[in-house]
VEXDOPA-242564 format. One line per field, with one value per residue (C-alpha): residue number from 0; residue in three letters; x, y negated, z negated. Coordinates in nm, 2 decimals. Example, Ala and Ser with C-alpha at 12.3 -4.5 7.8 and 13.67 -1.06 7.14 Angstrom:
// residues 2
i	c(0/1) $
aa	c(ALA/SER) $
u	c(1.23/1.37) $
v	c(0.45/0.11) $
w	c(-0.78/-0.71) $
//
This chain:
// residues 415
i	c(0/1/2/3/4/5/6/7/8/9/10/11/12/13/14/15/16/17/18/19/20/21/22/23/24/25/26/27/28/29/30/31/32/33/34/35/36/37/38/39/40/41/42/43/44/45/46/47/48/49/50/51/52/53/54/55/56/57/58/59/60/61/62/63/64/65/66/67/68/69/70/71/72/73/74/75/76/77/78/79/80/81/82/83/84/85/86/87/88/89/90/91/92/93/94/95/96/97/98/99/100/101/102/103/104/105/106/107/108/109/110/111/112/113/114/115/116/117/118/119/120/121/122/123/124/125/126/127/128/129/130/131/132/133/134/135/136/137/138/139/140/141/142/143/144/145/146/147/148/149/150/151/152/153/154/155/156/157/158/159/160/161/162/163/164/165/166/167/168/169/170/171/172/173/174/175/176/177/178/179/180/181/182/183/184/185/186/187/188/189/190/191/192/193/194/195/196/197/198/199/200/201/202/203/204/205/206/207/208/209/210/211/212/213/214/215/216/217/218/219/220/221/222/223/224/225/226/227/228/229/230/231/232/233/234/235/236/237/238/239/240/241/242/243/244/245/246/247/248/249/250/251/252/253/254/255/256/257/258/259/260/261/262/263/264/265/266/267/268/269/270/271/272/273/274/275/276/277/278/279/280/281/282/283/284/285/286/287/288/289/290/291/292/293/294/295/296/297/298/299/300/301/302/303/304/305/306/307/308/309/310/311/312/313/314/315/316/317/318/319/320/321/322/323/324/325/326/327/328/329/330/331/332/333/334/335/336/337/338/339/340/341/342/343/344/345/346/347/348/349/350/351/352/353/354/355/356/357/358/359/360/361/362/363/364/365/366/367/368/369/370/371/372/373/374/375/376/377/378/379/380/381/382/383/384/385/386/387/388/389/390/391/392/393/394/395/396/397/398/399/400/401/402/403/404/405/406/407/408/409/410/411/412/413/414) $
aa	c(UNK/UNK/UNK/UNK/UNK/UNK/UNK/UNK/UNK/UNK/UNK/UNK/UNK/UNK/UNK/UNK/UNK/UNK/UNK/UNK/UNK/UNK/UNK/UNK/UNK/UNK/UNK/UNK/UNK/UNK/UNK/UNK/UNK/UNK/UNK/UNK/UNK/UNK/UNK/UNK/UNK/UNK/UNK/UNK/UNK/UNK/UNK/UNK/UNK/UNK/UNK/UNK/UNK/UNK/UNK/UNK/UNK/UNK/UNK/UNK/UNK/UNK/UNK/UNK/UNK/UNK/UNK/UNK/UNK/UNK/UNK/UNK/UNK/UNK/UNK/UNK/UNK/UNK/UNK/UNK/UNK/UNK/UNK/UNK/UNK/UNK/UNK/UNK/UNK/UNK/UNK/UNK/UNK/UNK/UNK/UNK/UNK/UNK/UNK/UNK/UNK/UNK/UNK/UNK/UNK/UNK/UNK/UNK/UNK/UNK/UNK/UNK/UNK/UNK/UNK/UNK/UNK/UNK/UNK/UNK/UNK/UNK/UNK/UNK/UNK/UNK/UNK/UNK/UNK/UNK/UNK/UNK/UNK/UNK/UNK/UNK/UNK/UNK/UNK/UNK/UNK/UNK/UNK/UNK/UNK/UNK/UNK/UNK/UNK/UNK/UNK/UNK/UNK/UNK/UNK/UNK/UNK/UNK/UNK/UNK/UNK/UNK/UNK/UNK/UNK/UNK/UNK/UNK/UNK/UNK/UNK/UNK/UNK/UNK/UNK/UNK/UNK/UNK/UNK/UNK/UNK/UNK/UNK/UNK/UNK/UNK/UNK/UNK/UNK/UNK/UNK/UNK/UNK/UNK/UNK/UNK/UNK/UNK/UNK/UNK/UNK/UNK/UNK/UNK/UNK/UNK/UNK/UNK/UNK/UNK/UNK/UNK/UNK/UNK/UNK/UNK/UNK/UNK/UNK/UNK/UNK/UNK/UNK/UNK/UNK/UNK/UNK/UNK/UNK/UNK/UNK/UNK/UNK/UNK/UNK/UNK/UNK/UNK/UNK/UNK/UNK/UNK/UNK/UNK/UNK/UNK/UNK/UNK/UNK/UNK/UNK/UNK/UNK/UNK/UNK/UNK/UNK/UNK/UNK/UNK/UNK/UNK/UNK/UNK/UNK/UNK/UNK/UNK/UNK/UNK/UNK/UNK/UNK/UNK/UNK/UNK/UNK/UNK/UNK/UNK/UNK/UNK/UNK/UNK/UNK/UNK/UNK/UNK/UNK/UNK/UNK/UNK/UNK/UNK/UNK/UNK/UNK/UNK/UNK/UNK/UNK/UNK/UNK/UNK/UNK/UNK/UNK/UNK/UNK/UNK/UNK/UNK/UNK/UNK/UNK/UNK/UNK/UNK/UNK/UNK/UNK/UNK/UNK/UNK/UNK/UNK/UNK/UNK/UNK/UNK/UNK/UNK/UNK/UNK/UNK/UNK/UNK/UNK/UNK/UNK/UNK/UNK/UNK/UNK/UNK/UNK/UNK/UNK/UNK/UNK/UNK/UNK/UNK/UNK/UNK/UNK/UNK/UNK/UNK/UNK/UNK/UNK/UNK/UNK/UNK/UNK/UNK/UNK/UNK/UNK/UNK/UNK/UNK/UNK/UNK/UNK/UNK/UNK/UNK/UNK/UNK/UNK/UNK/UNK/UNK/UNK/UNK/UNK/UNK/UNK/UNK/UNK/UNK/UNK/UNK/UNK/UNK/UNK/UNK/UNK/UNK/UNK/UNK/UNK/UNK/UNK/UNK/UNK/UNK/UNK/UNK/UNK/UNK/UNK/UNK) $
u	c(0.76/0.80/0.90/1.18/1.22/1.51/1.73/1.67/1.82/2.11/2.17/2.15/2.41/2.59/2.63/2.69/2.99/3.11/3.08/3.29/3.55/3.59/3.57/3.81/4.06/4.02/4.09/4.39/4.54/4.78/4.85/4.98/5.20/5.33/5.39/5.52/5.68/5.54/5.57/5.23/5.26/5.33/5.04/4.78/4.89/4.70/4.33/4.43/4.48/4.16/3.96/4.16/3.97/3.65/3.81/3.93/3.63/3.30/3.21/3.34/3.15/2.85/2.89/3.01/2.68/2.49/2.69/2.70/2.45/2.45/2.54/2.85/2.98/2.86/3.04/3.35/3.34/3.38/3.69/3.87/3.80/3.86/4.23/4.31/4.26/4.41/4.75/4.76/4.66/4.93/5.20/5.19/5.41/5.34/5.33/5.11/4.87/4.86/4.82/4.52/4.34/4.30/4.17/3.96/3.84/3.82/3.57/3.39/3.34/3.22/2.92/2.82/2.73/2.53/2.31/2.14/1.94/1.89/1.77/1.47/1.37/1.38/1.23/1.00/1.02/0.73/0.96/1.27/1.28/1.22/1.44/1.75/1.71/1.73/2.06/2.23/2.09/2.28/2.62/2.62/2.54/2.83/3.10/3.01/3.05/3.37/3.62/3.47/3.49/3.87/3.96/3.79/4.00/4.34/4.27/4.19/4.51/4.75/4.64/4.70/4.35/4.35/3.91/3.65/3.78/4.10/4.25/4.27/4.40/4.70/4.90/4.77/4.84/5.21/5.22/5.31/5.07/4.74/4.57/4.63/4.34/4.09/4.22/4.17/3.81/3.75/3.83/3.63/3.35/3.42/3.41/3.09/2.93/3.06/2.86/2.61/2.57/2.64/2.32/2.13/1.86/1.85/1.55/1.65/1.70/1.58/1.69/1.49/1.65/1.72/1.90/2.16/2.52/2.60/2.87/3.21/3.08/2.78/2.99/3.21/2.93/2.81/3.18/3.15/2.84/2.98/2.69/2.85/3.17/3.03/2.87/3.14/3.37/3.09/3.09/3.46/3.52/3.24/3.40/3.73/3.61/3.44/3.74/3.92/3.81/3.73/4.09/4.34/4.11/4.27/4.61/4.52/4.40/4.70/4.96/4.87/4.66/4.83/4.49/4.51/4.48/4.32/4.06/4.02/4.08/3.91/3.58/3.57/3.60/3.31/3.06/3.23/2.98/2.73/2.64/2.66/2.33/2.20/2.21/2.08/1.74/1.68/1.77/1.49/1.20/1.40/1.37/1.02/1.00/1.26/1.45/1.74/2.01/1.87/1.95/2.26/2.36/2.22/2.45/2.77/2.81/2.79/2.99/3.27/3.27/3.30/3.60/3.77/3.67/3.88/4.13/4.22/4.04/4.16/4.21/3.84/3.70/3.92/3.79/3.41/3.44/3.55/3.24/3.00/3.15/2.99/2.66/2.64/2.77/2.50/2.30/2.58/2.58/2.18/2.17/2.43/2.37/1.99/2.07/2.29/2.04/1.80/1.97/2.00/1.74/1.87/2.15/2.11/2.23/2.58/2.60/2.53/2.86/3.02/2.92/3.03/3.37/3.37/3.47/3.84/3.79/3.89/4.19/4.32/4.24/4.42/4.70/4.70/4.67/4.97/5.19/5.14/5.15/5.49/5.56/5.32/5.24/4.89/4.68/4.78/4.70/4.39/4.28/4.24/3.90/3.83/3.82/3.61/3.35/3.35/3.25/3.02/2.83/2.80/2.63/2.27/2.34/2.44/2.22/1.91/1.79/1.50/1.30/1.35/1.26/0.86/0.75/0.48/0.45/0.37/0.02/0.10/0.43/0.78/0.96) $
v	c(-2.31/-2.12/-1.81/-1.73/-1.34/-1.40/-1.59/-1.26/-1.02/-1.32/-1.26/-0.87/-0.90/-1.10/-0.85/-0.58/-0.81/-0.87/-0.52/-0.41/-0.64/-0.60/-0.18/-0.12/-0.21/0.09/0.36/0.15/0.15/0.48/0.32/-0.01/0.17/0.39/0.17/-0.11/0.09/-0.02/0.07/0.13/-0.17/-0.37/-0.19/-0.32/-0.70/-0.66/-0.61/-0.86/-1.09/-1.04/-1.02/-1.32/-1.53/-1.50/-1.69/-1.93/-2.01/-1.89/-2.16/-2.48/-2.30/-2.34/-2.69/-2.80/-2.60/-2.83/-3.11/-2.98/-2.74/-2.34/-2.33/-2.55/-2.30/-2.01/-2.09/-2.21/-1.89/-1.74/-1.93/-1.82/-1.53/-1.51/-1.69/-1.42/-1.13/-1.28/-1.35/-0.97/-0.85/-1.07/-1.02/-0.73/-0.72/-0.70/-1.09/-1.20/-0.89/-1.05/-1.40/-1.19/-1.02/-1.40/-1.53/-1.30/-1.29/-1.68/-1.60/-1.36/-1.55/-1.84/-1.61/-1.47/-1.79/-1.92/-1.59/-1.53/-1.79/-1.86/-1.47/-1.62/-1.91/-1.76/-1.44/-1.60/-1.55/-1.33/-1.07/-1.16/-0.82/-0.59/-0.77/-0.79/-0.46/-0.45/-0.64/-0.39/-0.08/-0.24/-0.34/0.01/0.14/-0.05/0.05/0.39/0.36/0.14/0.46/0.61/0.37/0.34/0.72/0.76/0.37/0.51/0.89/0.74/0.51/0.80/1.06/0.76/0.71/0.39/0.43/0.18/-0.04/0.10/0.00/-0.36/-0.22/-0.03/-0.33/-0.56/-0.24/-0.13/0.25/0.32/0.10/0.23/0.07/-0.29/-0.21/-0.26/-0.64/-0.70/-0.60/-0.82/-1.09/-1.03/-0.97/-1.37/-1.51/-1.33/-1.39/-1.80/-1.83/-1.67/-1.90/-2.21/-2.14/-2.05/-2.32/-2.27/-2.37/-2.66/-2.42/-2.61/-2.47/-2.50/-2.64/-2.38/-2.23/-2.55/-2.50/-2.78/-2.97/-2.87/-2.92/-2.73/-2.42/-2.52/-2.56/-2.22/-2.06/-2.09/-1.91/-1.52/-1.36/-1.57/-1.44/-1.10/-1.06/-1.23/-0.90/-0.68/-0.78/-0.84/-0.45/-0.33/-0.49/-0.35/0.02/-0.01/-0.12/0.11/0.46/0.31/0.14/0.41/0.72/0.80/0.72/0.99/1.23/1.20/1.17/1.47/1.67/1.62/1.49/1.32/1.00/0.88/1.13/1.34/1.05/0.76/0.99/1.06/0.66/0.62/0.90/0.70/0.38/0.62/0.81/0.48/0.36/0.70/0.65/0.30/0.35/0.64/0.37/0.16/0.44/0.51/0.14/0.16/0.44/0.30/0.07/-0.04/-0.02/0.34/0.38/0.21/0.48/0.76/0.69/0.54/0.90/1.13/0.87/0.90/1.27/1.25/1.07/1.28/1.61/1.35/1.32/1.64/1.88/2.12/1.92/2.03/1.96/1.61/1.57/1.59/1.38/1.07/0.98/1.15/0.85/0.61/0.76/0.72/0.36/0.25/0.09/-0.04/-0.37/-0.50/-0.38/-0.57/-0.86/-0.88/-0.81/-1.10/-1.33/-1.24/-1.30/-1.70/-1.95/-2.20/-2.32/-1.94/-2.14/-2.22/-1.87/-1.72/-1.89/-1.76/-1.36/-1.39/-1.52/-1.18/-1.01/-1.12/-0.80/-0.60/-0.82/-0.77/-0.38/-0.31/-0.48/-0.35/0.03/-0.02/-0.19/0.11/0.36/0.25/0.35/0.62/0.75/0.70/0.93/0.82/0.43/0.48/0.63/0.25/0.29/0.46/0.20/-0.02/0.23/0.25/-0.14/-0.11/0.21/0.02/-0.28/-0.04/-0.06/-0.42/-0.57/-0.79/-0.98/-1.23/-1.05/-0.58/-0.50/-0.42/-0.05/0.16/0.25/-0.09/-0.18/-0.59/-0.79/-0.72/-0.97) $
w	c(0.61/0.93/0.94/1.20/1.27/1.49/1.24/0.93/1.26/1.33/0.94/0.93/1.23/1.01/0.72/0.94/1.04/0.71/0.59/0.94/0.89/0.52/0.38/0.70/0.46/0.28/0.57/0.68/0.37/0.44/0.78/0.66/0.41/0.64/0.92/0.70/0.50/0.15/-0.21/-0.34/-0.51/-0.23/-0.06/-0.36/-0.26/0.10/-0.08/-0.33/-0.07/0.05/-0.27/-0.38/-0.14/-0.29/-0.60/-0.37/-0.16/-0.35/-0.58/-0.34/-0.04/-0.23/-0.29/0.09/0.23/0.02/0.18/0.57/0.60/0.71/1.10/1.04/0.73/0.92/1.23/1.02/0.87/1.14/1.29/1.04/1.00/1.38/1.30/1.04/1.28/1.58/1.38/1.23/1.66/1.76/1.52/1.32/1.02/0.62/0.58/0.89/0.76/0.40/0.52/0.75/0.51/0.33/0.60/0.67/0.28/0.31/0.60/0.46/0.11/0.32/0.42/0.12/0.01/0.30/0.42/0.11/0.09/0.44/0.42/0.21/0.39/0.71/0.60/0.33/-0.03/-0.04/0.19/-0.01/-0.18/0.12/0.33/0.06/0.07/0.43/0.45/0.18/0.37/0.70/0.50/0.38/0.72/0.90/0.66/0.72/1.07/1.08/0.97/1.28/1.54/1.37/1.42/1.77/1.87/1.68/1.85/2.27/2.21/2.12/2.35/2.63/2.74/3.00/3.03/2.97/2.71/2.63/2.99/2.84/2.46/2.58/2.70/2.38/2.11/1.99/2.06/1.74/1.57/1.74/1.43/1.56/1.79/1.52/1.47/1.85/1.83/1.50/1.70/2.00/1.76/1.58/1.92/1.99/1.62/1.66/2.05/1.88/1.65/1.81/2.05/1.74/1.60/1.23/0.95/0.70/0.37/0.09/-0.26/-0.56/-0.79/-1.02/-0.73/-0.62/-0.74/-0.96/-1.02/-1.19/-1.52/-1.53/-1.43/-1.74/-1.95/-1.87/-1.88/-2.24/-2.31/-2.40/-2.21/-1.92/-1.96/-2.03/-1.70/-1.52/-1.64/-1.54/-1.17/-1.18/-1.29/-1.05/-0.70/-0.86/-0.88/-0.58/-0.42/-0.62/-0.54/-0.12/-0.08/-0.26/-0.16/0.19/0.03/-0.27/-0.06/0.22/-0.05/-0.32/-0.04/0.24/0.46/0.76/0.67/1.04/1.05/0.71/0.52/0.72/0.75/0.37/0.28/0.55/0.39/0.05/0.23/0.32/0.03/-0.14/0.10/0.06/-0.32/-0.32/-0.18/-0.43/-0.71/-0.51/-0.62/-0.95/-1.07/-1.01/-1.25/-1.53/-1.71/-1.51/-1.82/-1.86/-1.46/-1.47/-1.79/-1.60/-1.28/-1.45/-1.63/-1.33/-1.12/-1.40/-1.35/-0.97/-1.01/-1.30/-0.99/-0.71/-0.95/-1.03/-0.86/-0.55/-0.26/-0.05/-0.43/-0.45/-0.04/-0.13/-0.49/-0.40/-0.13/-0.42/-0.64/-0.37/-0.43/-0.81/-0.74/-0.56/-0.82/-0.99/-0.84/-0.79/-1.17/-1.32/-1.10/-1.18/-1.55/-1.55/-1.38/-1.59/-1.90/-1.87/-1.85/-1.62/-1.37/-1.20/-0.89/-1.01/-1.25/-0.92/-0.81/-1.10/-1.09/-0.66/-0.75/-0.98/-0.66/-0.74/-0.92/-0.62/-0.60/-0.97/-0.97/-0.67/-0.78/-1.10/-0.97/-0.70/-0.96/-1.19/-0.89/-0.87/-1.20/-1.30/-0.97/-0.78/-0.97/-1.35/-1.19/-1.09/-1.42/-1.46/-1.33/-1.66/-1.83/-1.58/-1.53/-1.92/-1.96/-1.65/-1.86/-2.17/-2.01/-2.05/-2.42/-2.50/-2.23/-2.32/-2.04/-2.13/-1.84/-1.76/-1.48/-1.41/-1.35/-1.25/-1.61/-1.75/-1.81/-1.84/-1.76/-1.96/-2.13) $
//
């Protein structure tokens, strides 16, 4: 099959997209309870209703792409995510943002589903691994620059700067709501992303069959297998920890330290995303050298103890914890997500299906944390993620996955 270089960019664009769009959240969390004037648990329903999404859309995406095919999802995608940003832009108030953030989940689920493998046949399957490594190097890279591009848009609006771009924002943007900004670029960047993609010739993706979601009942059939289920609470408590420490770190650090929250607090949830790319491609040479359950022990620990120093420590101790959390996270994800693959024989297509719609997991933890921050206060909530990286840390002992991962160590294949 021919190759097309053009269509692998089109989908790195793509997850640089989705990564913008989505770990913004987590920086604007101070700003939407401030200017909404939230409870904290009122605050955890906005990532909930983004996270929710995935839920919603994950598995049924992945049977209408095999009914339509990848443009038309893609480019359906994107109008709604481009719906959901245009209704927080134009009316900004706690319901149109939750009704937003859905959208813009329902979007983004709608993506996840199609790029990956359209990543492989337009790459090739013998690139697969380099350039999946690629795409997660670029997701990393754009939600580390997202809290940035947020504090420089947020800073220009308030000091009155009519320049450049922000001669067309000032009218659009409620002075005291400088953060509405970021929802008018997210939809300039849908329209651009949907013209994109509507002059965009795309390869015919043809699935192996191991790889095609199946119907209703397979994914039924392999809900009641407990290494199903298993995995399914691995991924759900990973997205929620991730989401976790990125979404409520600003808030922490405003709330107990007294950061500013639009450019303390932004920039420390953006080196959060950038120590977490930082860390992943030292997990690539790690995994070459061991066992990924031992790797996935090895980081879980020292992540645990980052947090327990964000928690509690001084506040310039608390300021430089929480990102260091992103960088023993890093592996977290590939790990548990190969592990699980690897640990069934067949329909990998629709348990696939199954371990994305896991990302509800940053809907149920953030809800959980801001319902209990209510009544505990925010620090004693998100000792939650205890107990999440605790079941994440002992998947490396109760793992066996029919095929470990090869290394430079082994003289013949592993099973």
């Amino acid at each position: 099959m021919k190759r097309s270089y053009y269509i692998v960019a089109l989908i790195m664009l793509t997850f640089f997209v989705i990564s913008f769009l989505t770990n913004i959240i987590g920086p604007l969390g101070p700003e939407f309870i401030k200017d909404f004037k939230l409870s904290t648990g009122m605050a955890g329903v906005l990532p909930f209703a983004f996270f929710i999404a995935y839920g919603v859309m994950s598995i049924p995406s992945s049977m209408l792409v095999q009914k339509y095919n990848e443009k038309v999802i893609m480019t359906a995608a994107f109008v709604v995510a481009f719906l959901g940003a245009l209704l927080l832009a134009a009316e900004p108030n706690y319901l149109t943002a939750v009704l937003s953030l859905f959208l813009i989940g329902c979007g983004m689920a709608m993506l996840q589903v199609v790029i990956n493998p359209l990543l492989r046949t337009a790459g090739g399957e013998e690139n697969y691994a380099f350039t999946s490594v690629l795409a997660q190097l670029i997701f990393g890279g754009a939600s580390f620059v997202s809290p940035f591009v947020y504090s420089y848009l947020v800073l220009n609006l308030a000091q009155g700067n009519h320049s450049g771009i922000f001669s067309v924002l000032q009218p659009l943007v409620p002075h005291d709501l400088p953060w509405i900004s970021l929802y008018w670029l997210f939809t300039v960047i849908c329209v651009f992303m949907f013209a994109v993609l509507l002059l965009s010739r795309f390869p015919k993706v043809e699935l192996n069959e191991d790889e095609k979601a199946g119907p209703w009942a397979t994914h039924v059939m392999l809900f009641k297998k407990p290494v199903v289920i298993l995995y399914f609470i691995a991924l759900f408590s990973y997205v929620g920890t991730e989401q976790g420490v990125s979404y409520w770190m600003s808030e922490f650090l405003f709330r107990y330290h007294h950061f500013n929250s639009e450019t303390t607090g932004a920039h420390a949830v953006g080196y959060f995303w950038g120590l977490m790319t930082a860390g992943g491609v030292l997990g690539l040479f790690l995994l070459k050298l061991m066992d990924s359950r031992k790797l996935l022990v090895l980081f879980t620990i020292p992540a645990i103890i980052a947090l327990t120093f964000g928690l509690f420590g001084s506040a310039q101790v608390s300021l430089y914890a929480f990102p260091i959390v992103g960088f023993f996270m890093s592996v977290m994800y590939p790990i548990i997500f190969s592990l699980a693959l690897s640990s069934v024989d067949e329909h990998h297509g629709s348990f696939a299906g199954i371990l994305v719609t896991g990302i509800i997991g940053g809907a149920g933890i953030q809800l959980l944390i801001g319902g209990l921050g209510d009544l505990v206060g925010l620090r004693a909530a998100m000792m939650v993620l205890y107990i999440t990286f605790g079941y994440m840390l002992s998947i490396g002992f109760w793992a066996k996955p029919l095929i470990t991962n090869k290394t430079i160590f082994d003289t013949k294949d592993k099973v």
